[in-house]
N, C-alpha and C positions, 0 to 999 in steps of 0.2 A: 541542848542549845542554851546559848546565854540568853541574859535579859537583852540584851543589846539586839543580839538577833534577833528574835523575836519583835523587837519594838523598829526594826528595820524592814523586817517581811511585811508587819501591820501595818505602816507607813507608806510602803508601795504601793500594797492592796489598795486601802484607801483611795490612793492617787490614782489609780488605774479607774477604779470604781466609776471615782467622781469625772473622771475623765470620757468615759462611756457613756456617762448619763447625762454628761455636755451635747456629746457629740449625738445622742437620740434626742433630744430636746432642739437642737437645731435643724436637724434634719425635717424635726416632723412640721417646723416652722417655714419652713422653704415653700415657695411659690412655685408652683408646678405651672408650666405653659400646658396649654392647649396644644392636642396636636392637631396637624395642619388636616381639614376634611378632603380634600382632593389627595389624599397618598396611604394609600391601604394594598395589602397585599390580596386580601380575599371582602367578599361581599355575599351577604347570608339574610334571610330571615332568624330570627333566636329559634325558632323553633328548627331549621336544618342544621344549625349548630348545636342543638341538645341531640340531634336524632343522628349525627357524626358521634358525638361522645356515646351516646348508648350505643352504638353500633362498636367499636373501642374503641375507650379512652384512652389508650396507649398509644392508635395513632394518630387520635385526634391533637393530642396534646403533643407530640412530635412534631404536627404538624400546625398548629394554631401558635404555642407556646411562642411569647416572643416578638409574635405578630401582628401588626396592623390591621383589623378586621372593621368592616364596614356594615354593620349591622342593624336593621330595622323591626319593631315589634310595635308590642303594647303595653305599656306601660299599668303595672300592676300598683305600685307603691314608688312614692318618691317622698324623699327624706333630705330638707337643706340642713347641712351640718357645717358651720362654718364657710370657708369658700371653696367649699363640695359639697356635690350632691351626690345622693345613694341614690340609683333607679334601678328598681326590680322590675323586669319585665314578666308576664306572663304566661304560662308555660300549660301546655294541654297536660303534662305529666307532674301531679302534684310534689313528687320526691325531687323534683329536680328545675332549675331554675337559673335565668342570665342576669347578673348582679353587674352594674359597671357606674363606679365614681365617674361622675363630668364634674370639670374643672366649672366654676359656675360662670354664667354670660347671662345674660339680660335674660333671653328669653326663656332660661332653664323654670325660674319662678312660673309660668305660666303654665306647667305641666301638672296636669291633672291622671287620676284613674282612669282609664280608657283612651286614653289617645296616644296614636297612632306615631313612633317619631322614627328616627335614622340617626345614628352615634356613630364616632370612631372614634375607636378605641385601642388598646393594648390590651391582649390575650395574657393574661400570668396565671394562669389555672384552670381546673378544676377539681373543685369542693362541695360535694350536692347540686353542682349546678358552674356551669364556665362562669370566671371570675374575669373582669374587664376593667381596665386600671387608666387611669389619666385621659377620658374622653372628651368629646367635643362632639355637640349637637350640631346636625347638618341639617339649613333649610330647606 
């Protein structure tokens, strides 16, 4: 290959590169709405939604994956990170565990270890434990 080439494939690359690293950088900046609490497809305790996945996660996840779930626990750990919040919930099975970002609203600050709440969410996994994406606290 010539030099030309060569300084023509490096030049794309680059451009591509920088171009990707635009497009993740804006991304991760975007304002995520709330979804709406009155519109879910299923409603659980965390703990019958851990005990669907140990039973299989293969259908569990066919069948959550995607989904609007309407789910209530206790709140093990919560973590303001920006305008999210991380809330673990509680789980009788140490290996395994319901993780779901809330979009943050007022009264997300007010959440403590041990109390009792109700989220809706979206269902995008599970990894050690069901993963739950872009929630909203329901009073």
């Amino acid at each position: 290959m010539s030099k030309k080439s060569v300084k023509s494939i490096l030049a794309i690359s680059i451009t591509v590169i920088v171009g990707l690293m635009t497009m993740v950088m804006i991304k991760s900046q975007q304002k995520v709405s709330p979804l709406p609490s009155d519109q879910y497809s299923y409603e659980m305790s965390t703990e019958e939604l851990l005990a669907e996945f140990a039973k299989s996660e293969l259908t569990a996840t066919r069948k959550y994956m995607d989904k609007i779930l309407k789910i209530d626990g206790i709140v093990e750990t919560f973590d303001q990170r920006g305008s999210k919040s991380i809330i673990e919930f509680t789980s009788a099975d140490p290996t395994s565990s319901v993780s779901c970002t809330v979009v943050s609203q007022d009264s997300s600050t007010d959440l403590l270890s041990g109390s009792h709440i109700t989220v809706v969410a979206r269902c995008t996994g599970y990894l050690m434990g069901a993963v739950l994406e872009n929630g909203t606290l329901v009073n």
